[in-house]
C-alpha positions, -999 to +999 in steps of 0.1 A: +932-127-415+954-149-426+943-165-468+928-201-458+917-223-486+880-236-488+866-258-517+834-254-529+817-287-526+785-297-550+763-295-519+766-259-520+788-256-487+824-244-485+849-275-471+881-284-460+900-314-447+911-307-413+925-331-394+921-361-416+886-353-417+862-329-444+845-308-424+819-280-440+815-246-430+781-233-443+773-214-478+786-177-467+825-177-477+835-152-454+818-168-425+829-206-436+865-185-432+854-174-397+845-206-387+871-223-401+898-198-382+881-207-350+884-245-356+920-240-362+927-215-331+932-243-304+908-258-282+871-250-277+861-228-252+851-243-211+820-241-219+819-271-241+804-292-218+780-323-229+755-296-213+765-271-236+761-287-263+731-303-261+714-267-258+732-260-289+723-294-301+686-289-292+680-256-301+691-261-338+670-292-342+643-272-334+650-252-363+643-277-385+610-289-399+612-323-378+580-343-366+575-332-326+577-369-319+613-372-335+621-338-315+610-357-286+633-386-288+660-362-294+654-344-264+653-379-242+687-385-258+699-354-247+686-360-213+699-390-208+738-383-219+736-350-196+725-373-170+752-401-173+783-384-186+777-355-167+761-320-178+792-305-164+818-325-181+841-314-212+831-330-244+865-335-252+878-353-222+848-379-229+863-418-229+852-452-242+852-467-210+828-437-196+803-447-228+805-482-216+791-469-186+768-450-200+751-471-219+746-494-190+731-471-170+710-462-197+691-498-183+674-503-220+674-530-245+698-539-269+681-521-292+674-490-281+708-483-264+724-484-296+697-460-311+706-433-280+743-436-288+736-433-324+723-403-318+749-394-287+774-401-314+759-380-341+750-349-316+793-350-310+796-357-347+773-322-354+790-300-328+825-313-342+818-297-377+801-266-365+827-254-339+807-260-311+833-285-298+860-308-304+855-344-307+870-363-283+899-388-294+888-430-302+851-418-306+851-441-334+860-466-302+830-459-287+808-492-287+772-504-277+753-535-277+769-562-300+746-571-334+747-607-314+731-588-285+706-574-306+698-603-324+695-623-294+664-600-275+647-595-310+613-614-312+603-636-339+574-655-344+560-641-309+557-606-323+529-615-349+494-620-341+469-650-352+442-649-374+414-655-345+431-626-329+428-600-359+395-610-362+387-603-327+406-569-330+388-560-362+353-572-351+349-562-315+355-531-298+346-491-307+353-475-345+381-460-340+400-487-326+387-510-355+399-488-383+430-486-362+436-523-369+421-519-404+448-498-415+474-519-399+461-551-413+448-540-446+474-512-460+502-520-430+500-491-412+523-483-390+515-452-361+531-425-375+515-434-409+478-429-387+494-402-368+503-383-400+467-390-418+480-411-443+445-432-446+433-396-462+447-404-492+420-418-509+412-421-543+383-432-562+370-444-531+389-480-528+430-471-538+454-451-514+473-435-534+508-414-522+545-415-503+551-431-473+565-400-448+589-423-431+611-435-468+593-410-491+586-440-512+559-445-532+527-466-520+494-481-534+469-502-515+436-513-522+411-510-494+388-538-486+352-529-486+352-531-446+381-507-445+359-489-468+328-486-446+345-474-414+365-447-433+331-436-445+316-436-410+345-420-390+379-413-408+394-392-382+417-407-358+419-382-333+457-384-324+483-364-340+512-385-326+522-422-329+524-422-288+486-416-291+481-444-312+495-461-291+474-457-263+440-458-283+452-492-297+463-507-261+431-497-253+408-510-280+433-542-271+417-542-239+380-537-252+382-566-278+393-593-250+430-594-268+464-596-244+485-580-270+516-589-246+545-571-260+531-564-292+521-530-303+501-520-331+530-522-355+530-559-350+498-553-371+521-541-400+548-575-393+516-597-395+500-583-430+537-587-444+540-617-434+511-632-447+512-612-479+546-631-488+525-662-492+512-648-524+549-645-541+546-613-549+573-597-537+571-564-558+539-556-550+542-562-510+570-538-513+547-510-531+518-514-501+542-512-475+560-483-491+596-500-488+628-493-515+635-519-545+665-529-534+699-529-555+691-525-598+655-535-598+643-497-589+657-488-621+642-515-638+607-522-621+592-490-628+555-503-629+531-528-609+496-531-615+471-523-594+457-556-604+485-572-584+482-552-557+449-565-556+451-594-550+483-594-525+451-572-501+427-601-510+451-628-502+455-610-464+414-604-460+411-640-467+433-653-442+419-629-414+384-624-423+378-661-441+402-689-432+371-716-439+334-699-443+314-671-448+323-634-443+290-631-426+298-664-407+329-657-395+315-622-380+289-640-358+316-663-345+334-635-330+303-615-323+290-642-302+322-654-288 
């Protein structure tokens, strides 16, 4: 075999530019060489086909310690490319125009088609640097919905809910639906915060305390007292996905008296962040909802007080729970509405 040279890069993987691009070849030398002589032996084999490869595709995700819900999505993505470009057709001989065309017939918003050819793109990407196939020429060309497009079917205002609303959501309907909207309201829960049994990390009985799963950024919330109570009377969920969630909350939707439209229980989340930013507190709205200091300050804010925190849960139990009276008040309102 003829001597080929391979770098060693710092992630612990032998690599090589080929073809204007640095491709890795595992941590085994001799077999990074193996690969590496395949790469360079001419085309990939006929059975590189979009069918092909997503098997391959598929079967090494599920070797990897990913959430069933993201394996899921995967697996739709997978579908729907084999379905559109054609399980039987070559990888390589894949065109811009025929992603055009997929992505229409995809028939789903803005959004969401450019998440499927993200991953389309990234499944090619994967069986590119592994041998599996050869990426086909302009897949950098390859283009989906606009930002423009995006921006134009993205909801604003619509996509939070009202105070009278929450209230109803948090007052009427079983105990499991209310601490749904607890969670979401009070800490800004999201599903696959529920799903993952993030409300279980409680300490000292009113802080949550831990990483958000999602980011694996820290978070810290203070629960109100009412959040309290219905942890203490039933803090089990029962639903180990965020599809789940989603129908237990369209159903507790439907047993307070709420049309939730379009909006899901993550609009619960949009709602207590919006209404958290009237206290000013930027910094500590970012540690509740477990999102990233952006640019320097995560060097340099390395502390919040849970005092702050405090008061940014307060600030959102007062606008929900008592825009103008009583706690007790505002209860019987709803009760008896």
């Amino acid at each position: 075999m003829p001597r080929r040279v391979l770098t060693l890069h710092p992630n612990g993987q032998w690599c090589r530019r080929v073809g204007g691009r640095l491709r890795y070849f595992g941590r085994d030398y001799q077999e990074a060489v193996r690969r590496l002589a395949s790469l360079e032996s001419g085309p990939p084999t006929p059975e590189a086909t979009v069918g092909s490869l997503v098997d391959q595709w598929m079967r090494w995700q599920q070797s990897r310690a990913i959430s069933g819900e993201t394996l899921a999505w995967y697996r739709m993505c997978g579908e729907k490319a084999s379905r559109w470009l054609g399980s039987s057709t070559p990888v390589e001989s894949i065109k811009p125009e025929d992603v055009e065309r997929f992505v229409a017939a995809c028939r789903l918003a803005p959004t969401s088609a450019r998440n499927v050819l993200r991953v389309v793109r990234g499944m090619v990407s994967w069986g590119d640097d592994v041998g599996a196939c050869r990426a086909p020429r302009g897949m950098r060309a390859w283009k989906g919905p606009t930002e423009a497009q995006v921006r134009s079917t993205r909801r604003g205002r619509e996509m939070l809910w009202s105070a009278e609303e929450c209230r109803s959501l948090l007052l009427r309907g079983g105990t499991r639906g209310r601490l749904l909207c607890h969670l979401g309201l009070n800490l800004g829960f999201g599903p696959a915060d529920v799903a993952h049994g993030a409300h279980q990390q409680v300490e000292h009985g009113e802080w949550l305390s831990g990483r958000r799963r999602k980011t694996g950024i820290p978070r810290l919330g203070w629960l109100w007292p009412e959040t309290r109570e219905l942890l203490g009377m039933d803090g089990k969920i029962g639903a180990s996905s965020g599809s789940w969630i989603a129908v237990l909350f369209d159903r507790h939707c439907r047993d307070a008296g709420v049309d939730r439209g379009a909006r899901g229980m993550y609009s619960l989340r949009r709602t207590m962040r919006t209404v958290a930013d009237q206290s000013g507190d930027v910094t500590a709205c970012r540690l509740l909802m477990g999102h990233a200091e952006p640019g320097m300050e995560r060097f340099y804010v390395l502390d919040v007080s849970r005092e702050r925190v405090r008061r940014v849960c307060m600030l959102v139990r007062s606008w929900v729970l008592d825009p103008g009276g009583s706690d007790d008040l505002r209860r019987d309102e709803v009760r008896g509405g």
